[in-house]
MITI-128016 format. One record per atom (N, C-alpha, C): residue number from 1; residue in three letters; atom name; x, y, z. Coordinates in nm, 3 decimals. Example, Ala and Ser with C-alpha at 12.3 -4.5 7.8 and 13.67 -1.06 7.14 Angstrom:
BEGIN
+-----+-----+----+---------+---------+---------+
!   i !  aa ! at !      px !      py !      pz !
+-----+-----+----+---------+---------+---------+
!   1 ! ALA !  N !   1.319 !  -0.569 !   0.780 !
!   1 ! ALA ! CA !   1.230 !  -0.450 !   0.780 !
!   1 ! ALA !  C !   1.320 !  -0.330 !   0.780 !
!   2 ! SER !  N !   1.285 !  -0.225 !   0.708 !
!   2 ! SER ! CA !   1.367 !  -0.106 !   0.714 !
!   2 ! SER !  C !   1.290 !   0.003 !   0.787 !
+-----+-----+----+---------+---------+---------+
***
This chain:
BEGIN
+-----+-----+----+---------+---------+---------+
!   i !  aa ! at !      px !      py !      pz !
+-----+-----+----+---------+---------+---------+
!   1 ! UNK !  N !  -3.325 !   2.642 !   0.600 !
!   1 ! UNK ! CA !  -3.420 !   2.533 !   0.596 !
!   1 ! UNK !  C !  -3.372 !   2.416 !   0.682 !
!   2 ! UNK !  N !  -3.273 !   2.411 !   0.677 !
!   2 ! UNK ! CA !  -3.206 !   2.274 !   0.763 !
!   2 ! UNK !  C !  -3.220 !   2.302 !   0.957 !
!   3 ! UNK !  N !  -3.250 !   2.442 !   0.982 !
!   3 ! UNK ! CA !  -3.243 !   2.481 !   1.107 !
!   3 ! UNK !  C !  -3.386 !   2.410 !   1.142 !
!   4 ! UNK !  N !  -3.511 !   2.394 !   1.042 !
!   4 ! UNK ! CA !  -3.635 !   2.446 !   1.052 !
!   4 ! UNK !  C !  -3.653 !   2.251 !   1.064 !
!   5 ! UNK !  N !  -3.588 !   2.200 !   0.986 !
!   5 ! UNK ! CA !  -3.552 !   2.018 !   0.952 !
!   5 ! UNK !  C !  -3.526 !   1.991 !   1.107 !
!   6 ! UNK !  N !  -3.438 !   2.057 !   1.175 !
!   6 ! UNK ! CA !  -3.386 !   2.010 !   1.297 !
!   6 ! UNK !  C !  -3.500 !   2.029 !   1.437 !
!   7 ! UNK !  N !  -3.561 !   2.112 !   1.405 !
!   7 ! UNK ! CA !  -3.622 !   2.162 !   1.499 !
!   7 ! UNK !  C !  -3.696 !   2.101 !   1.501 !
!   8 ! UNK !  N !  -3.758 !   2.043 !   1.384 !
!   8 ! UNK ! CA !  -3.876 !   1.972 !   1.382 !
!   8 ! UNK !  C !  -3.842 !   1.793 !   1.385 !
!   9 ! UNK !  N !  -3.738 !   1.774 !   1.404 !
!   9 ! UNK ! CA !  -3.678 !   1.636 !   1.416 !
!   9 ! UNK !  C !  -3.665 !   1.625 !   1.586 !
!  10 ! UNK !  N !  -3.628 !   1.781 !   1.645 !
!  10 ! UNK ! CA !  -3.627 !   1.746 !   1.794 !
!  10 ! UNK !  C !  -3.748 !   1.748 !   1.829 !
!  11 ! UNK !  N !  -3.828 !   1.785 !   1.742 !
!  11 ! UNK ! CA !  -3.952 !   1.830 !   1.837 !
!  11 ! UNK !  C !  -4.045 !   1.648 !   1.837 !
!  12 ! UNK !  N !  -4.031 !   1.610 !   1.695 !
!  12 ! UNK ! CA !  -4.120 !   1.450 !   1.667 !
!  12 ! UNK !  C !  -4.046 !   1.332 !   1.821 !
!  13 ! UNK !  N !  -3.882 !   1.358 !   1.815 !
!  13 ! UNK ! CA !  -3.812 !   1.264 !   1.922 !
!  13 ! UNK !  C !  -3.840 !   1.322 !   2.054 !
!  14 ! UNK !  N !  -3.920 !   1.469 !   2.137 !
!  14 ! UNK ! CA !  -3.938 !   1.468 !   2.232 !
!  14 ! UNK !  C !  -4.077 !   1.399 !   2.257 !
!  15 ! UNK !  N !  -4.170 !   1.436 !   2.187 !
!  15 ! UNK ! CA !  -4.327 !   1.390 !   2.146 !
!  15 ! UNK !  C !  -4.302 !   1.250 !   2.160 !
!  16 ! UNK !  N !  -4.237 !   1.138 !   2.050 !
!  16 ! UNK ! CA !  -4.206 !   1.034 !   2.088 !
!  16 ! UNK !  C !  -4.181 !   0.975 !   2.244 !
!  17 ! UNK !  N !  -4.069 !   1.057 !   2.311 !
!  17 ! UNK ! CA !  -4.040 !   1.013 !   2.386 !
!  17 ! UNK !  C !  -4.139 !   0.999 !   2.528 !
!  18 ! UNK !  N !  -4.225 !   1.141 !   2.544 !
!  18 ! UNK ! CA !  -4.347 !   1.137 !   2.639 !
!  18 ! UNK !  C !  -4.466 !   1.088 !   2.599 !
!  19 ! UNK !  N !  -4.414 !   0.995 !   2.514 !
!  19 ! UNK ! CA !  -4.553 !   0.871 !   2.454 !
!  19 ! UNK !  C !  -4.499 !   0.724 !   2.544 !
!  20 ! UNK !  N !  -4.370 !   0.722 !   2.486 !
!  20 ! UNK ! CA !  -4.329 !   0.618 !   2.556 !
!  20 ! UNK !  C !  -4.286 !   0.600 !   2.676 !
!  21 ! UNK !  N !  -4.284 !   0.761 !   2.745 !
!  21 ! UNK ! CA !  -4.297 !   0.737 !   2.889 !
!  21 ! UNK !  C !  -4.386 !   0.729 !   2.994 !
!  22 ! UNK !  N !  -4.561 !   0.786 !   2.904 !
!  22 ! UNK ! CA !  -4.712 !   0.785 !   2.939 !
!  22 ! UNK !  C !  -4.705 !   0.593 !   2.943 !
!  23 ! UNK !  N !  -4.672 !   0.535 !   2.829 !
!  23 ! UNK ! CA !  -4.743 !   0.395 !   2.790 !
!  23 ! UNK !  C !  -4.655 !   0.311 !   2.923 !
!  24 ! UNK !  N !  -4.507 !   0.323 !   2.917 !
!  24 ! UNK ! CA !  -4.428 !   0.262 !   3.041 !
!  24 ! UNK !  C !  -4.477 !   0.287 !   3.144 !
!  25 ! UNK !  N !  -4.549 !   0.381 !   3.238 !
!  25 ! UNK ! CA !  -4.611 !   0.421 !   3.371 !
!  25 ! UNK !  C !  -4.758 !   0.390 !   3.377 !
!  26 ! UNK !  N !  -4.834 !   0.441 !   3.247 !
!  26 ! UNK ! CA !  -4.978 !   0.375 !   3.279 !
!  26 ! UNK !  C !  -5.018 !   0.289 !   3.168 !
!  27 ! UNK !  N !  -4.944 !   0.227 !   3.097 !
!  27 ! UNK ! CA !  -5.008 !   0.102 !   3.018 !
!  27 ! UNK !  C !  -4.997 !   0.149 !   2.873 !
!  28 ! UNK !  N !  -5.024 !   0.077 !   2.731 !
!  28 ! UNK ! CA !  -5.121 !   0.111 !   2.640 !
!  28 ! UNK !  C !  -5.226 !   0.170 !   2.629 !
!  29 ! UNK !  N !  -5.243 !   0.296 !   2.573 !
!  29 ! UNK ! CA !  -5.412 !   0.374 !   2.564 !
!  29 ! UNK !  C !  -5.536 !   0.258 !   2.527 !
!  30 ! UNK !  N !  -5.501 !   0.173 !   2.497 !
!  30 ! UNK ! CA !  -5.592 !   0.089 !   2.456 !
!  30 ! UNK !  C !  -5.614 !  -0.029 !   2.577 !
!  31 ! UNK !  N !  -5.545 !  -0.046 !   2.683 !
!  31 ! UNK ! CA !  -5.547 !  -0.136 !   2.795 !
!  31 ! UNK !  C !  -5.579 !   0.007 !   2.895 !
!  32 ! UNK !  N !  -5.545 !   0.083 !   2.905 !
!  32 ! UNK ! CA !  -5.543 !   0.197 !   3.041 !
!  32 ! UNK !  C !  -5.682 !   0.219 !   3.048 !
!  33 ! UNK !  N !  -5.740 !   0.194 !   3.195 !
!  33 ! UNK ! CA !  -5.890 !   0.176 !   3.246 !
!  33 ! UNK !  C !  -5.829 !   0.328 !   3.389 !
!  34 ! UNK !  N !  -5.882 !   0.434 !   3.395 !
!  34 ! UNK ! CA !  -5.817 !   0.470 !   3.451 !
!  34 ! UNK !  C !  -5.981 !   0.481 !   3.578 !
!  35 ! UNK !  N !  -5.937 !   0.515 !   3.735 !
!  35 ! UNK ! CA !  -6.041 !   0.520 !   3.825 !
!  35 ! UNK !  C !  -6.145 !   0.688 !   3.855 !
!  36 ! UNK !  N !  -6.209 !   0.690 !   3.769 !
!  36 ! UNK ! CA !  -6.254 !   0.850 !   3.826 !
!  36 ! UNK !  C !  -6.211 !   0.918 !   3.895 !
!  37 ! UNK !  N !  -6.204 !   0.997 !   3.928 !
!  37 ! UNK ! CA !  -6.184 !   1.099 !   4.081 !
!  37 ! UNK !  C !  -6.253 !   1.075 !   4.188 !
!  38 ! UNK !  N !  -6.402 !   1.079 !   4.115 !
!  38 ! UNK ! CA !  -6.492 !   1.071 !   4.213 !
!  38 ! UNK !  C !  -6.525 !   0.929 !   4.305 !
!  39 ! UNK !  N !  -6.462 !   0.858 !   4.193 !
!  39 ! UNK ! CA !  -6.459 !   0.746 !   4.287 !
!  39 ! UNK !  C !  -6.328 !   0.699 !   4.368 !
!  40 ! UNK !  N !  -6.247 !   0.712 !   4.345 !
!  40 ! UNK ! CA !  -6.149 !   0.715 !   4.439 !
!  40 ! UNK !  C !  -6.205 !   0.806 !   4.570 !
!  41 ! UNK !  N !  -6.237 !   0.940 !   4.516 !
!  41 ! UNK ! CA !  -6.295 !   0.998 !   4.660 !
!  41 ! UNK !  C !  -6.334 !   0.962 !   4.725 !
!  42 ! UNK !  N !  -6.445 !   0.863 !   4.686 !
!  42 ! UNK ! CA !  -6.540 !   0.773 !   4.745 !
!  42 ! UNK !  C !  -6.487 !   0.647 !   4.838 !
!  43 ! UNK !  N !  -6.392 !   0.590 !   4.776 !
!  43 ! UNK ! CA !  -6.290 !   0.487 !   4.850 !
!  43 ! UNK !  C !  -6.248 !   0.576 !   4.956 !
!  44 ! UNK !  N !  -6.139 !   0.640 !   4.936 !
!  44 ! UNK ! CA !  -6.063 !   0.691 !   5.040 !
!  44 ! UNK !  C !  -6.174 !   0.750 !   5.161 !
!  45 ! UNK !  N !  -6.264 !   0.816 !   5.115 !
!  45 ! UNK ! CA !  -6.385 !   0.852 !   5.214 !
!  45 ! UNK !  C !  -6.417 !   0.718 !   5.314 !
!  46 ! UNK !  N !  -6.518 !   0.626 !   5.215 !
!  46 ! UNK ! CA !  -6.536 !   0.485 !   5.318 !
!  46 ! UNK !  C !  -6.391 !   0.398 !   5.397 !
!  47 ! UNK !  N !  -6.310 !   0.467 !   5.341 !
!  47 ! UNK ! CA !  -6.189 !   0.371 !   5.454 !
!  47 ! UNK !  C !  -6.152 !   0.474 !   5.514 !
!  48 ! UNK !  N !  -6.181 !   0.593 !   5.535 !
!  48 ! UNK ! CA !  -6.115 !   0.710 !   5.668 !
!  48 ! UNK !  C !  -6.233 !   0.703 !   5.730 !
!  49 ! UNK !  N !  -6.364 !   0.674 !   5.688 !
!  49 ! UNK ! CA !  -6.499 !   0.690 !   5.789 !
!  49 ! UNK !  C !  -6.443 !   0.558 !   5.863 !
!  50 ! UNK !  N !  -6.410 !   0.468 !   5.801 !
!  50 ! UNK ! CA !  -6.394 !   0.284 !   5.900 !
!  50 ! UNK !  C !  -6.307 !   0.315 !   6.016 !
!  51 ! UNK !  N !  -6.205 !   0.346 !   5.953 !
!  51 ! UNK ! CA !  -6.103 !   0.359 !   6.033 !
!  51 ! UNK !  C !  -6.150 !   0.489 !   6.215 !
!  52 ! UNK !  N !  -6.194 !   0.602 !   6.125 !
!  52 ! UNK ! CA !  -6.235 !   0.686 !   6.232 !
!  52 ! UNK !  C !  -6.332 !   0.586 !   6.361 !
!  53 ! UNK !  N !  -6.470 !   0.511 !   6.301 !
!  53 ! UNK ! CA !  -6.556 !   0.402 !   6.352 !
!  53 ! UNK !  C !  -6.460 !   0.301 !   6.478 !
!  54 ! UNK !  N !  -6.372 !   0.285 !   6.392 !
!  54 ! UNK ! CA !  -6.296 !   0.209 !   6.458 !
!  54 ! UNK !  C !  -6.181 !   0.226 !   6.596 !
!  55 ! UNK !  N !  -6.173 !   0.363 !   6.575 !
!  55 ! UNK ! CA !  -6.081 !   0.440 !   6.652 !
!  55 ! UNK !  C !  -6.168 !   0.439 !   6.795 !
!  56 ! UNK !  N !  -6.293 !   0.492 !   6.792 !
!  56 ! UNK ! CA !  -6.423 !   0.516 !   6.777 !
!  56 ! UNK !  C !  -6.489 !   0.399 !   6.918 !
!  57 ! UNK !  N !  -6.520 !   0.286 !   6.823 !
!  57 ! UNK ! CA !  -6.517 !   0.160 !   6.899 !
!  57 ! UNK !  C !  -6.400 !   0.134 !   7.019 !
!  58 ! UNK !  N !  -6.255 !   0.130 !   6.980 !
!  58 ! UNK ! CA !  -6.182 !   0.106 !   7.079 !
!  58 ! UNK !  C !  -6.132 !   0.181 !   7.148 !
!  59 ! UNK !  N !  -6.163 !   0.312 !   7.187 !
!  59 ! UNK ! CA !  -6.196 !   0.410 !   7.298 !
!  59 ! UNK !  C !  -6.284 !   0.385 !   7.395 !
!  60 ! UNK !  N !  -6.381 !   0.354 !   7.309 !
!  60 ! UNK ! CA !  -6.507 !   0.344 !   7.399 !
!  60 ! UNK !  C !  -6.511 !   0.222 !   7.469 !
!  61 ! UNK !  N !  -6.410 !   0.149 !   7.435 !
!  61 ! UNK ! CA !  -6.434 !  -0.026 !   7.447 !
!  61 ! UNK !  C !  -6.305 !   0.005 !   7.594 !
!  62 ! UNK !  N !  -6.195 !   0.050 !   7.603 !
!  62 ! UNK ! CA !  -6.119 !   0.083 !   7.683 !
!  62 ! UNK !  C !  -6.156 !   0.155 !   7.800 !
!  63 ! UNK !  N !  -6.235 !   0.277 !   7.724 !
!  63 ! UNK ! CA !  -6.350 !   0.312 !   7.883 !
!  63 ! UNK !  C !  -6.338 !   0.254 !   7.951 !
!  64 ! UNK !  N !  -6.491 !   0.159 !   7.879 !
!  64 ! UNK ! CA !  -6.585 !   0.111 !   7.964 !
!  64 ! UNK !  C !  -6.503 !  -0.030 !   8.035 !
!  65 ! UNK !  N !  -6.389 !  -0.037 !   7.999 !
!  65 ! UNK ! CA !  -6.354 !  -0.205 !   8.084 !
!  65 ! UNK !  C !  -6.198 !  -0.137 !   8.208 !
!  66 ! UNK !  N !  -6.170 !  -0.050 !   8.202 !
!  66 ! UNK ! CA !  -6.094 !   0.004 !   8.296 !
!  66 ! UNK !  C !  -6.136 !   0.022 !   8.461 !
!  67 ! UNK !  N !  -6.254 !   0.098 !   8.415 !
!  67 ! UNK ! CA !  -6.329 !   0.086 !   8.575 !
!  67 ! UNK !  C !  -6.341 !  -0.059 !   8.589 !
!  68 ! UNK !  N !  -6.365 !  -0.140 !   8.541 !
!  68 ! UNK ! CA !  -6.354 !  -0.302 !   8.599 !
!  68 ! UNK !  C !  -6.263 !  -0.326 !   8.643 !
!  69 ! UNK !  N !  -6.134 !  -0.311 !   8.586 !
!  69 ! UNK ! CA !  -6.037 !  -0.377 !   8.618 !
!  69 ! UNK !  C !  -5.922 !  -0.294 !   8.745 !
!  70 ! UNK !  N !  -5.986 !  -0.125 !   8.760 !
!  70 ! UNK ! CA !  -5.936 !  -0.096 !   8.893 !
!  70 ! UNK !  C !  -5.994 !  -0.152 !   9.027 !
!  71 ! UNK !  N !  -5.954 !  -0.199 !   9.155 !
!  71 ! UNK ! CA !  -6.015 !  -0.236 !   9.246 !
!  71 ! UNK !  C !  -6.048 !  -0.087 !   9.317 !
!  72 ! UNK !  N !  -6.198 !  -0.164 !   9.364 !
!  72 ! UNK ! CA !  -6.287 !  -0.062 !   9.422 !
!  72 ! UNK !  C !  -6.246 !  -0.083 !   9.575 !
!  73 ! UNK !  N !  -6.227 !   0.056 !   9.661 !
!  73 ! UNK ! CA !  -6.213 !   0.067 !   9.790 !
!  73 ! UNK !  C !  -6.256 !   0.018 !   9.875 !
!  74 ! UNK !  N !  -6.210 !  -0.036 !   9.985 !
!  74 ! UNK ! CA !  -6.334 !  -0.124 !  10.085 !
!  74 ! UNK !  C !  -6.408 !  -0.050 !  10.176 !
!  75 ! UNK !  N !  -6.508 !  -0.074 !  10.234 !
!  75 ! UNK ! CA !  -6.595 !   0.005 !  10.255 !
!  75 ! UNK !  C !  -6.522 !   0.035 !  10.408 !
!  76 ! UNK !  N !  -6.564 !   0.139 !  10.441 !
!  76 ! UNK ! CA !  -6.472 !   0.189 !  10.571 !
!  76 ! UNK !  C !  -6.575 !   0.145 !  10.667 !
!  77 ! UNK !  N !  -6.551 !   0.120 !  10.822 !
!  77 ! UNK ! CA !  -6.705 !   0.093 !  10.912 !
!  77 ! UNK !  C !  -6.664 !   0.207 !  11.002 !
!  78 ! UNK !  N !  -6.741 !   0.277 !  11.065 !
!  78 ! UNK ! CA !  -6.716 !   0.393 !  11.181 !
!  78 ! UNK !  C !  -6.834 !   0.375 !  11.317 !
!  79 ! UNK !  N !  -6.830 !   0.205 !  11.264 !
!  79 ! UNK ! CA !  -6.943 !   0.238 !  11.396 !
!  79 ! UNK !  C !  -6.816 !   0.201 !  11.603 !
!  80 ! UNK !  N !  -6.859 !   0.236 !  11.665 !
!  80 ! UNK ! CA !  -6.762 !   0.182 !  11.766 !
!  80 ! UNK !  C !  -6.823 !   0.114 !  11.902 !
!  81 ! UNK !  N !  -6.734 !   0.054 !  11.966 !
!  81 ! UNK ! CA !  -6.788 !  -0.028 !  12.087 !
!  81 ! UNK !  C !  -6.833 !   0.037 !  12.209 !
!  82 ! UNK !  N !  -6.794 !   0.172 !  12.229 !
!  82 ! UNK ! CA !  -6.777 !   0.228 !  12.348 !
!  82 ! UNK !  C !  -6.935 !   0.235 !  12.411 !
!  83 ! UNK !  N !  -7.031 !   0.228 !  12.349 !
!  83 ! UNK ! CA !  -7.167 !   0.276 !  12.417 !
!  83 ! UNK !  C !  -7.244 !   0.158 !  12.429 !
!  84 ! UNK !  N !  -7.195 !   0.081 !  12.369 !
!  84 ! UNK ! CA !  -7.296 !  -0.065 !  12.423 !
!  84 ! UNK !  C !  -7.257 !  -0.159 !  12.562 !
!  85 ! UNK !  N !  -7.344 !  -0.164 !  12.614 !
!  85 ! UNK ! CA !  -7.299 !  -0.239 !  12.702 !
!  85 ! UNK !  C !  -7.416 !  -0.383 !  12.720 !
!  86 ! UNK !  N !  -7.336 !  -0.501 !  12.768 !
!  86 ! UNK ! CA !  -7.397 !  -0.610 !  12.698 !
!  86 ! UNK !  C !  -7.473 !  -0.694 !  12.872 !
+-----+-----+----+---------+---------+---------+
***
């Protein structure tokens, strides 16, 4: 009987103890508001769509201002003097 006392004394102090290590990491059951899944999904979704948008924008924004800022070739002339005469 005393084996059956012990077992059941380790078993109440492990139970105890992953109570008080649930309440230390996420709060009191009675304060713990925890975030859906689905909404977190939802977060992480709208800030990887921004971010992608954004990636997005300053590609396109780098494009389009590069050709500005290379100088354009000067125009070559091929016309020559030899056939006119004045």
């Amino acid at each position: 009987m005393s084996r059956h006392d012990d077992q059941a004394l380790l078993e109440a102090v492990r139970i105890h103890r992953d109570r008080l290590r649930g309440a230390f990491l996420r709060g009191p059951a009675g304060i713990r508001q925890g975030v859906p899944p689905l909404m977190a999904r939802l977060v992480a979704s709208l800030i990887l769509a921004a971010v992608v948008c954004a990636v997005c924008v300053g590609i396109s924004f780098v494009l389009a201002v590069i050709p500005k800022t290379t100088p354009s070739p000067a125009p070559t002339t091929t016309t020559s003097q030899e056939g006119k005469t004045l």
